[in-house]
Structures are given as C-alpha cells and as structure tokens.
C-alpha positions, 0 to 999 in steps of 0.5 A, spaced: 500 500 500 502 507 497 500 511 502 501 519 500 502 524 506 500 531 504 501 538 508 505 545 507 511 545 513 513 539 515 520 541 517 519 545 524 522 541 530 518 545 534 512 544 530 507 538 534 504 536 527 511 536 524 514 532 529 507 527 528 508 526 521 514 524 521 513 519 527 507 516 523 510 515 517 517 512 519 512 507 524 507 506 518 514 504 514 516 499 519 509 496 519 510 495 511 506 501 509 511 505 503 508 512 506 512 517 503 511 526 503 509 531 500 511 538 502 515 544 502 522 542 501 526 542 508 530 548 509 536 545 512 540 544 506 543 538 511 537 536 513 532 530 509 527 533 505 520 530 502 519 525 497 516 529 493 519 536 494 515 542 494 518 550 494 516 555 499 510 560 497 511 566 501 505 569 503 504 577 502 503 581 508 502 576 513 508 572 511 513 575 518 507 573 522 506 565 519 514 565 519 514 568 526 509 561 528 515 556 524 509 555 518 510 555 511 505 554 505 507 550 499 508 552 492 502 550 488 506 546 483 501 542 479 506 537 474 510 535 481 502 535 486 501 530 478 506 527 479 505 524 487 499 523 486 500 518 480 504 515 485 500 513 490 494 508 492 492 513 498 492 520 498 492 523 506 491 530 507 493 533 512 490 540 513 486 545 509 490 549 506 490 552 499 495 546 497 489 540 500 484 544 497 488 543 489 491 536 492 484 534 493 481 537 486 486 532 483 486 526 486 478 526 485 479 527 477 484 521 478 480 517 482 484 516 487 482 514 495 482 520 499 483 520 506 485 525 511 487 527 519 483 533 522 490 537 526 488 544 526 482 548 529 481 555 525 483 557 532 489 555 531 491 558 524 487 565 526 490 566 533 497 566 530 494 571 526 492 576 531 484 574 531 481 574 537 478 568 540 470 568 537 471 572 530 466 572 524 472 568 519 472 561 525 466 558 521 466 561 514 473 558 515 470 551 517 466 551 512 471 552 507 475 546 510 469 541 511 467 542 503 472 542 499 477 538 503 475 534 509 468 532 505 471 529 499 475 524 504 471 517 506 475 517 512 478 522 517 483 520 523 480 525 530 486 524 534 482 524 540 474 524 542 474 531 543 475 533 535 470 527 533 465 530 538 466 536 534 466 534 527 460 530 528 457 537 531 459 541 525 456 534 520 463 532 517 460 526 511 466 522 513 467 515 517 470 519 524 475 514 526 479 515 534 486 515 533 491 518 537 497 519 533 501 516 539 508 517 542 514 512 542 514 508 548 521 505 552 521 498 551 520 497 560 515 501 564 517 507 567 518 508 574 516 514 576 521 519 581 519 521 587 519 528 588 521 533 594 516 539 594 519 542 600 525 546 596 526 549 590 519 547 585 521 545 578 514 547 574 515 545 567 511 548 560 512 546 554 510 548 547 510 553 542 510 560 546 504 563 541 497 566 543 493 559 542 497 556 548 496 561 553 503 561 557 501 567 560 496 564 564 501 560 567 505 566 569 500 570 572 497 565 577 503 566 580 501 571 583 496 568 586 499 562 588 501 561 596 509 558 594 510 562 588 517 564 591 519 556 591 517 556 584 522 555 578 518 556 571 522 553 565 518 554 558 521 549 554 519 553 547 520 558 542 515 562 538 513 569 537 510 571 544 517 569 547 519 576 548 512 578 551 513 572 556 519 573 558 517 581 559 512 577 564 516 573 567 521 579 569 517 583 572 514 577 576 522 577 579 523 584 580 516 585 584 519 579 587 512 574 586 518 570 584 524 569 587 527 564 582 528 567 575 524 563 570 528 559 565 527 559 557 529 555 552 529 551 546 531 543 548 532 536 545 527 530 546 533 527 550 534 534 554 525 534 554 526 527 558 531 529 563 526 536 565 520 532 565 523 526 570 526 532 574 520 537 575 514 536 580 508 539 575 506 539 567 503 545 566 499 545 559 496 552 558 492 552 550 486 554 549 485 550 543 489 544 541 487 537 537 492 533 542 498 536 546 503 530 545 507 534 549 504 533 555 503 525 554 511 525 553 511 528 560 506 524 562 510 517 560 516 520 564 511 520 570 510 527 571 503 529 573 500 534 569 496 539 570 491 541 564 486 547 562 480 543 560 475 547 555 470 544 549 477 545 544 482 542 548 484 534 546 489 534 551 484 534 557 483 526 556 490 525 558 488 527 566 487 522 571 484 526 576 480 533 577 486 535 581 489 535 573 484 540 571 483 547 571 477 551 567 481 554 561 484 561 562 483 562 570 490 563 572 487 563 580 484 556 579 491 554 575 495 556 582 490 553 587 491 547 582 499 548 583 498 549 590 494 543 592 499 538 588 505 541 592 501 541 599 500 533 597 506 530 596 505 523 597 498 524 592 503 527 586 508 521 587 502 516 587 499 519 581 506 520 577 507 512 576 499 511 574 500 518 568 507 514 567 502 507 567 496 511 563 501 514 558 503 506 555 496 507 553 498 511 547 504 507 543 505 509 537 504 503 534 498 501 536 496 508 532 499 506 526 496 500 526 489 502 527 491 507 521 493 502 516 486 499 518 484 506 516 486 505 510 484 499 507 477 501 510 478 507 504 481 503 499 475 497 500 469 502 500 473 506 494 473 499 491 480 501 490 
C-alpha cells in the first residue's frame, strides 16, 4: 500500500504536527506501509527533505507573522502535486490549506482514495494571526475546510474524542475514526521519581510560546499562588510571544512574586526527558489544541500534569484526576491547582507512576496500526 502524506511545513522541530508526521510515517514504514511526503522542501540544506519536494510560497503581508509561528505554505506546483499523486494508492491530507484544497481537486479527477487527519482548529491558524478568540472568519473558515477538503475524504483520523465530538457537531460526511497519533514508548515501564516539594519547585511548560497556548496564564497565577517564591518556571519553547513572556516573567522577579528567575529555552527530546523526570508539575496552558503530545511525553516520564480543560482542548483526556484540571484561562484556579499538588506530596508521587502507567496507553504503534486499518477501510469502500 502507497500511502501519500500531504501538508505545507513539515520541517519545524518545534512544530507538534511536524514532529507527528514524521513519527507516523517512519512507524507506518516499519509496519510495511511505503508512506512517503509531500511538502515544502526542508530548509536545512543538511537536513532530509520530502519525497516529493515542494518550494516555499511566501505569503504577502502576513508572511513575518506565519514565519514568526515556524509555518510555511507550499508552492502550488501542479506537474510535481501530478506527479505524487500518480504515485500513490492513498492520498492523506493533512490540513486545509490552499495546497489540500488543489491536492484534493486532483486526486478526485484521478480517482484516487482520499483520506485525511483533522490537526488544526481555525483557532489555531487565526490566533497566530492576531484574531481574537470568537471572530466572524472561525466558521466561514470551517466551512471552507469541511467542503472542499475534509468532505471529499471517506475517512478522517480525530486524534482524540474531543475533535470527533466536534466534527460530528459541525456534520463532517466522513467515517470519524479515534486515533491518537501516539508517542514512542521505552521498551520497560517507567518508574516514576519521587519528588521533594519542600525546596526549590521545578514547574515545567512546554510548547510553542504563541497566543493559542496561553503561557501567560501560567505566569500570572503566580501571583496568586501561596509558594510562588519556591517556584522555578522553565518554558521549554520558542515562538513569537517569547519576548512578551519573558517581559512577564521579569517583572514577576523584580516585584519579587518570584524569587527564582524563570528559565527559557529551546531543548532536545533527550534534554525534554531529563526536565520532565526532574520537575514536580506539567503545566499545559492552550486554549485550543487537537492533542498536546507534549504533555503525554511528560506524562510517560511520570510527571503529573496539570491541564486547562475547555470544549477545544484534546489534551484534557490525558488527566487522571480533577486535581489535573483547571477551567481554561483562570490563572487563580491554575495556582490553587499548583498549590494543592505541592501541599500533597505523597498524592503527586502516587499519581506520577499511574500518568507514567496511563501514558503506555498511547504507543505509537498501536496508532499506526489502527491507521493502516484506516486505510484499507478507504481503499475497500473506494473499491480501490
């Protein structure tokens, strides 16, 4: 089976859909599947690059902002889109982007089986873009998407049950199938470390510093929480709002809310693992978000995560408790979240080990075999 993956950027190593498509491909590549990419060629000349290499169509006036975000949008090179397509049994899209919507023109006049993952809100692209929350372009947007993209598909991979519920509630025509994209797992299970909240507290975040993911809720439940002056605050990311977040942080410590300067940085996998086995808590801030696979990385290494819960975030369905859940953008209730675990100790360390257990839940191979059962799914009711 001949499976075609299609998106814009796929070369951002601080890009969650990046790191996604990567990781599902080189799993379906192990279970026998020959998946192959199409997108913007890789930037870094080093670096590997797509299958089926498309050049870079920088956007006018908004193009500072979309770079700004690590996004790229691909050139619409028909003879190489042909090309690909001739190439493949299945067509996978990725998004909705002007690329899809040709992509998806095409392999319909070719008759070949489309199929699709939904990764993105319109949230999520227009919150880059400076729009606010509710605005008139979100379902004009959806509309667009649902049309003359996804409704094409026969079948669309929902990386969790809050993107089906939503899809069914927006009356997608395709078959909606649950399928996490899935983290690498270490052959053993993780034995969770115990950790002393009676000094320093190491409160990790990670993600794109970016308006959809909320960081500044974080940094303001500071001056809410009783032990803000215990509390070490590592942002592991980069992204257009680092500078307003560091302004923040900055003037927390100068007003002395915090006592410990907080920590930005951008860090390998590697370096993400040791900072999640060293922290006490996982705080995950987005407003609007499919999945969050950084936060079940940092669950795996038995870190207890705490998780702004909202009918767009995903990644609520990885807490165990309602101690791990805050109502989105409440900073006062984020800190009396952060509070409570640092005054229950033994609860922390008794939960890191089930969030370690919990996360062996989401193999990536177990991902990829429910979407290689997807796809044949496709191509039988294709006739294909």
């Amino acid at each position: 089976m001949k499976v075609l993956f299609v998106c814009n950027n796929a070369y951002n190593p601080g890009n969650g859909l990046s790191v996604s498509i990567h990781n599902t491909i080189r799993k379906l590549r192990e279970h026998g599947v020959d998946a192959r990419l199409m997108a913007v060629r890789n930037p870094d000349p080093d670096g590997s690059q797509p299958d089926f290499p498309l050049g870079h169509f920088k956007f006018p006036v908004f193009e500072p902002i979309i770079y700004a975000n690590g996004f790229a949008y691909a050139k619409i090179e028909r003879d190489k889109i042909a090309e690909a397509l001739r190439w493949a049994d299945v067509v996978h899209v990725q998004e909705a982007m002007p690329l899809e919507n040709v992509v998806v023109r095409m392999a319909l006049k070719m008759g070949k089986t489309l199929t699709g993952t939904f990764h993105l809100y319109p949230q999520n692209v227009l919150a880059n873009l400076g729009f606010p929350k509710r605005n008139f372009v979100n379902p004009f947007l959806l509309d667009n998407w649902r049309g003359l993209v996804f409704n094409p598909c026969s079948d669309i991979q929902c990386p969790t049950e809050v993107v089906r519920d939503y899809l069914t509630q927006k009356h997608f025509k395709a078959r909606l199938h649950v399928i996490h994209n899935g983290i690498d797992l270490p052959a053993e299970p993780v034995k969770a470390t115990a950790v002393d909240p009676s000094g320093t507290v190491d409160v990790l975040c990670v993600g794109r510093l970016a308006s959809e993911k909320s960081q500044d809720t974080l940094l303001q439940a500071m001056r809410h929480s009783r032990y803000a002056d215990r509390i070490h605050l590592i942002f592991a990311g980069n992204g257009p709002k680092e500078r307003h977040y560091r302004k923040m942080a900055d003037k927390l410590y100068t007003e002395g809310v915090l006592k410990i300067p907080a920590t930005f940085g951008f860090y390998t996998h590697e370096e993400l693992r040791d900072l999640a086995r060293k922290s006490y808590l996982y705080i995950h801030c987005a407003w609007v978000e499919v999945e969050g696979l950084s936060c079940l990385e940092a669950t795996r290494e038995g870190l207890v995560p705490v998780i702004a819960q909202g009918d767009m975030i995903g990644t609520s369905c990885f807490a165990l408790c309602p101690e791990s859940l805050y109502p989105v953008r409440d900073s006062q209730a984020l800190a009396g979240r952060i509070d409570w675990w640092i005054e229950h100790p033994e609860e922390r360390n008794r939960f890191a080990q089930r969030y370690a257990d919990a996360a062996r839940d989401y193999d990536i191979n177990k991902s990829a075999e429910a979407l290689i059962g997807m796809f044949h799914t496709a191509l039988e009711v294709s006739g294909r």
